[in-house]
Backbone as a ProteinNet text record, in pm:
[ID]
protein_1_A
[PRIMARY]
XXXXXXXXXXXXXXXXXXXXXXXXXXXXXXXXXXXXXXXXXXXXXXXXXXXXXXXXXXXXXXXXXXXXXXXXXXXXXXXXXXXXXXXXXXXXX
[TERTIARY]
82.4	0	87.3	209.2	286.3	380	374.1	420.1	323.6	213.6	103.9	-14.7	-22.5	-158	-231.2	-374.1	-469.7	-571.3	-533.3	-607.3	-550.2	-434.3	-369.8	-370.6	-443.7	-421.5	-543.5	-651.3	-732.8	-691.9	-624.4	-540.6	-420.4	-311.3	-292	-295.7	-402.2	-502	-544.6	-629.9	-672.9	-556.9	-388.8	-311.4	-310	-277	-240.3	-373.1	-493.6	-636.2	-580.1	-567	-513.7	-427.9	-307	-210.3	-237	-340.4	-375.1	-443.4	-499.3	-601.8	-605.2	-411.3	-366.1	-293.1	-235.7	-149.9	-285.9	-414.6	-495.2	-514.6	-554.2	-622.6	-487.1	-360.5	-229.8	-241.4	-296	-312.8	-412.6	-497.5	-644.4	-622.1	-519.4	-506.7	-370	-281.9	-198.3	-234	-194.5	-253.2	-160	-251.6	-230.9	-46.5	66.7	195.8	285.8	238.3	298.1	424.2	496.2	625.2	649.6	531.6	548.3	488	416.6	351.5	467.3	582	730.2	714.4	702.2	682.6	613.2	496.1	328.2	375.9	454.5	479.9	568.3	632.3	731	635.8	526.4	502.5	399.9	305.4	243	275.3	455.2	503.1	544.8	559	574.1	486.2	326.2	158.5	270.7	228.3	250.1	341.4	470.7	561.1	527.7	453	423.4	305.9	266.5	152.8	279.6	368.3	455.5	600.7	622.1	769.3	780.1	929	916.5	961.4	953.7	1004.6	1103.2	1193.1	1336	1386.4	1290.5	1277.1	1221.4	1135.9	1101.4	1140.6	1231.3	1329.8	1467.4	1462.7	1579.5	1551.9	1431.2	1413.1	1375.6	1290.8	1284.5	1409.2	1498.2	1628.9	1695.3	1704.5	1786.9	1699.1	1583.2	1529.7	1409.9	1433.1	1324.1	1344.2	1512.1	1556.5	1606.9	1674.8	1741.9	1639.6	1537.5	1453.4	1362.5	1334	1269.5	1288.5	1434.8	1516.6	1520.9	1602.1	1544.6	1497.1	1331.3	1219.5	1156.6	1209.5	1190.7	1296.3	1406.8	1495.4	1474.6	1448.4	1385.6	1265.5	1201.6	1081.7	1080.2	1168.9	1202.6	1281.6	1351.2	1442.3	1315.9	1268.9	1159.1	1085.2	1030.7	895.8	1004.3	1161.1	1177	1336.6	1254.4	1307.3	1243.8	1336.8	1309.1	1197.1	1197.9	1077.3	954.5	943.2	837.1	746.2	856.9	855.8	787.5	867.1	808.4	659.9	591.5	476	471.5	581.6	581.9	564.6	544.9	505.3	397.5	282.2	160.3	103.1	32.1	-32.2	-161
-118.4	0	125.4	121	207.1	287.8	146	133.7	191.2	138.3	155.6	255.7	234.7	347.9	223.8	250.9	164.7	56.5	143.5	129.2	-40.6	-31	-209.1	-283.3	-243	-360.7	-496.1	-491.4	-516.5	-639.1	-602.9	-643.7	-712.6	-683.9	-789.9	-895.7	-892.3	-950.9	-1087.3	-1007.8	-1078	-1215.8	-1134.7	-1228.5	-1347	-1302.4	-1366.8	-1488.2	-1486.6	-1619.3	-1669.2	-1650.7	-1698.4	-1746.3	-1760.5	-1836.1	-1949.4	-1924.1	-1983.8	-2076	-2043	-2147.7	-2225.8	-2203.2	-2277.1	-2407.2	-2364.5	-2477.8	-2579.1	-2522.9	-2571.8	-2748.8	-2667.3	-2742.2	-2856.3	-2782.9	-2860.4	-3021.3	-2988.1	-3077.7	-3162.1	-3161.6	-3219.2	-3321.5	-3261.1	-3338.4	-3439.7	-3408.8	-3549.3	-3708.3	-3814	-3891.4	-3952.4	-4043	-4070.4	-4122.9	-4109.9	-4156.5	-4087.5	-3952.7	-3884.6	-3820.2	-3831.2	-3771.3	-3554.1	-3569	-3395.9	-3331.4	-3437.7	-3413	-3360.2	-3410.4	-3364.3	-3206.2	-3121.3	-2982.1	-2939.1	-2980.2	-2895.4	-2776.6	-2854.5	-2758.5	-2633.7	-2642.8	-2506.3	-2418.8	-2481.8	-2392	-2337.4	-2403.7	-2303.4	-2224	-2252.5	-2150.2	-2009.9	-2032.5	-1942.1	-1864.1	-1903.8	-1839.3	-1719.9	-1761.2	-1700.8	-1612.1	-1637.7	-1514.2	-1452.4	-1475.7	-1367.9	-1243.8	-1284.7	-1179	-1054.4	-1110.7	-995	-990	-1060.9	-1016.9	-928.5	-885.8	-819.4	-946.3	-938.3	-1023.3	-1068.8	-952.7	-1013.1	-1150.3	-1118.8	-1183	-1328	-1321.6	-1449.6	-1523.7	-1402.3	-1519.5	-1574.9	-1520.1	-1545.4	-1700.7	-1669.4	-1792.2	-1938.6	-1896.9	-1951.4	-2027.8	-1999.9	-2029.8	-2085.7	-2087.3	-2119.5	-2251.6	-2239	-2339.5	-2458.4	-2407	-2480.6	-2535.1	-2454.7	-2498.1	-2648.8	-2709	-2803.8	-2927.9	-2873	-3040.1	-3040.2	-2896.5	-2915.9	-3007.1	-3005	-3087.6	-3235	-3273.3	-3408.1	-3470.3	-3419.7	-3463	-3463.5	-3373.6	-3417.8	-3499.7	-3511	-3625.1	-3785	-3770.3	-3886.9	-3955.3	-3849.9	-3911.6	-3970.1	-3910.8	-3930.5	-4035.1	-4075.1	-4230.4	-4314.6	-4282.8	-4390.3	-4468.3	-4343.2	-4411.8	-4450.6	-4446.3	-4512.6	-4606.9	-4669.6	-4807.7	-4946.7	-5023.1	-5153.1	-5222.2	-5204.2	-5226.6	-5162.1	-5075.3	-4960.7	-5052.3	-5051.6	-5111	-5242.1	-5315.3	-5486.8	-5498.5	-5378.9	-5419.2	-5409.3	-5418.1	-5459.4	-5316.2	-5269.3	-5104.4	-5049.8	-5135.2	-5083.4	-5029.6	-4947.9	-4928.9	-5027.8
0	0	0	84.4	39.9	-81.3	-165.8	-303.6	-392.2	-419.7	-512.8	-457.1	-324.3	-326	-243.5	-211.8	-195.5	-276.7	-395.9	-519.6	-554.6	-531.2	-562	-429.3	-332.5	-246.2	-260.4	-328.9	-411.7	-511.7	-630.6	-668	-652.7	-539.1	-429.1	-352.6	-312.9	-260.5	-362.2	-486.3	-579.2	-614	-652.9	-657.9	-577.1	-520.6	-354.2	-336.4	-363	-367.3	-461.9	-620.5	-681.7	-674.8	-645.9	-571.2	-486.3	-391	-302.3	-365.2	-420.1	-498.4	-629.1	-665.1	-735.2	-682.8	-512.4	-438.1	-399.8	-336.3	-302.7	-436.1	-541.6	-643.2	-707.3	-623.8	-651.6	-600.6	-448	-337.7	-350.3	-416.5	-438	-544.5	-617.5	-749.7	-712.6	-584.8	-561.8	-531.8	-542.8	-521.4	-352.9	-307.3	-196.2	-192.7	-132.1	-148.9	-277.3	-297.7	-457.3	-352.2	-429.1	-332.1	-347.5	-472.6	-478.5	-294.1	-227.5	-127.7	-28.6	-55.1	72.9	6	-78.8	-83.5	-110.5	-17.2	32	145.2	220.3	355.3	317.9	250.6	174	61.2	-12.4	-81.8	-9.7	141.1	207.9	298.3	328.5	400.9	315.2	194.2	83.9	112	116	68.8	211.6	295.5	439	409	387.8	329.3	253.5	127.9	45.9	103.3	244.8	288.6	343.2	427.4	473.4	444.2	293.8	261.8	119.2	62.4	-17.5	-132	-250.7	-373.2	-320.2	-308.2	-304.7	-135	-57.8	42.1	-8.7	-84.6	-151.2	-183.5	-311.3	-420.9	-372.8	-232	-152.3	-62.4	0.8	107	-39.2	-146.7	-286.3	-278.6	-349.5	-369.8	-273	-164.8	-62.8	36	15.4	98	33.7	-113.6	-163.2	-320	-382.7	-554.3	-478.4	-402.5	-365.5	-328.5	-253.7	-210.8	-324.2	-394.3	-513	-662.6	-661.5	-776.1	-704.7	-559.5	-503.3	-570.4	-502.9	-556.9	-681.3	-785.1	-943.4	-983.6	-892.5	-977.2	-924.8	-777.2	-761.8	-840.7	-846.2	-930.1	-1062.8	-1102.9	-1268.8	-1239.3	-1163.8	-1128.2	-1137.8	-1036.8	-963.8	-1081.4	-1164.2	-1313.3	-1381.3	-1438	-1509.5	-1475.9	-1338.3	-1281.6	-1324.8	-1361.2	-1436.4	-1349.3	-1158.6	-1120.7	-1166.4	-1179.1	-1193.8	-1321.3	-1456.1	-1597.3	-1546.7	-1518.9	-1490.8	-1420.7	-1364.3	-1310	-1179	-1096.7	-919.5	-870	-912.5	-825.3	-896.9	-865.3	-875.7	-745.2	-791.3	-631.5	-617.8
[MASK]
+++++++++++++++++++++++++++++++++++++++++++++++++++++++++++++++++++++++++++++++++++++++++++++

């Protein structure tokens, strides 16, 4: 509000549900044992930071606490589906 006026806190705001209600519809759509589920808790500590930090506070805690378990977990995953178990059938759910 100090930046823009009042006129964008509205708009703000607006972002900010949207956001919210993109992690939401994120979560709904995992399935029970999906390993994207280990970074639910970081991207709703994000929602929370983005009410009282600035960008650069973001792209900082971003980077530093969330590029690293974020890759992990896309590289594990990408191991995991194309493991000769996975292939053969034995890791069905």
């Amino acid at each position: 509000m100090l930046n823009f006026g009042p006129i964008a806190v509205p708009l703000a705001y607006g972002i900010f549900g949207l956001v919210v209600g993109v992690l939401q519809r994120f979560l709904y759509r995992l399935r029970h044992g999906d390993t994207r589920l280990l970074l639910y808790p970081f991207l709703v500590n994000s929602c929370f930071s983005m009410l009282e930090g600035d960008s650069d506070n973001l792209l900082f805690n971003f980077i530093k606490g969330g590029l690293v378990p974020m890759l992990v977990v896309w590289v594990g995953s990408c191991v995991l589906t194309q493991s000769p178990i996975a292939e053969s059938g034995f890791a069905q759910e």
